[in-house]
Each structure stands twice: as C-alpha cells, then as structure tokens.
N, C-alpha and C positions, 0 to 999 in steps of 0.2 A: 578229927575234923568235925564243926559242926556245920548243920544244915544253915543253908541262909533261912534268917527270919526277918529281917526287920530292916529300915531304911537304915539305920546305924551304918549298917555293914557294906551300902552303897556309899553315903558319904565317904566313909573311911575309902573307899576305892577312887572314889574322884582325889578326895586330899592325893592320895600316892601317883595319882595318873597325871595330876598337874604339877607335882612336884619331880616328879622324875624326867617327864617334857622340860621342864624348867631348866635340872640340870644338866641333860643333856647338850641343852646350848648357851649355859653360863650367865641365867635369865634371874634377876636378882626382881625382887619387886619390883623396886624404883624403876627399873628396866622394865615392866610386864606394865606396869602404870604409862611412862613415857610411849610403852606400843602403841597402848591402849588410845591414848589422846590424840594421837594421829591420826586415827579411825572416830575422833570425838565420842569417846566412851571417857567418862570422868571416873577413874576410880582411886581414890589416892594409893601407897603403897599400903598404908596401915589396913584399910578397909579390904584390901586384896589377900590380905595374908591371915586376917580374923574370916575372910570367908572361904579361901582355902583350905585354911586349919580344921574349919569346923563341917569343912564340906559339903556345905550348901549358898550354890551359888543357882540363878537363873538359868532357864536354856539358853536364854538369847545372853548371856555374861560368861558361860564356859563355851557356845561358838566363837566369842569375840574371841577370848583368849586360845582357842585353837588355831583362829584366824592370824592373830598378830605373831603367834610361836609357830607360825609355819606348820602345823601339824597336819598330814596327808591323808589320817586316817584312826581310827579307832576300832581295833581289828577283835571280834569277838573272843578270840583265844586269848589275847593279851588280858582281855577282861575276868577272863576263866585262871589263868595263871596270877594274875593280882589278888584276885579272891583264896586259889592257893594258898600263896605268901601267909594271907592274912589266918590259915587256919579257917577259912569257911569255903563246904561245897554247895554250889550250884546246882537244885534241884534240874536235869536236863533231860524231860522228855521232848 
C-alpha cells in the first residue's frame, strides 16, 4: 500500500463514492441531472459525468448530489475502506 500523498487520490475516492451511490439506486446521469434540476441545479448529464470522472466537483455540487441520491451519510470508515480498495493508507494519528 502507498501512503496518501496527494489530492489525486481524494478525487479518485469521490469518482468511486459517487458512482457506487449511483448504482446503488439505478441512478444514470440523465437521472442525476433530471434530480438535480428539481432543486434548480443545471447541470447537464455530460458535465456531470466529466466531473465525476475527474473527481472534482464543488462542495456545494457533491451536497447537491448527495442531497438529490438520498444519501444519509458519509461514514469515515467507508472513506478508509475506499482508500483500501484503491491501494492507498491513510496516514491516522
């Protein structure tokens, strides 16, 4: 495993944390967009999924989307277990 260094390896954690919410509940862009403009957030599908991918998206543009995919919580061990996955540890004093 390597040590966390760098924002990379955060984005990379958001891309997985919002795509995983996503499939959880069958949540296609076009779908995450149509949430989204209920709440009058404009964001088309395209734009949603270049900023997904790339993993960098606003504060206030990933609570939207937590808000719109019902999301209850963002639980620090899940964040630890993502990082996991990806092959990086979390320095944790």
């Amino acid at each position: 495993m390597t040590t966390h260094k760098n924002n990379a390896d955060w984005r990379q954690m958001i891309q997985r944390l919002i795509k995983a919410e996503m499939s959880k509940r069958g949540v296609k862009y076009q779908d995450l967009s149509d949430r989204l403009a209920q709440i009058q957030v404009v964001q088309s599908a395209d734009n949603l999924r270049n900023k997904v991918n790339k993993g960098i998206l606003g504060a206030d543009l990933l609570l939207q989307i937590m808000y719109v995919l019902n999301m209850r919580k963002i639980e620090r061990e899940e964040l630890i277990d993502i990082f996991a996955d990806m092959g990086v540890e979390l320095d944790q004093d």
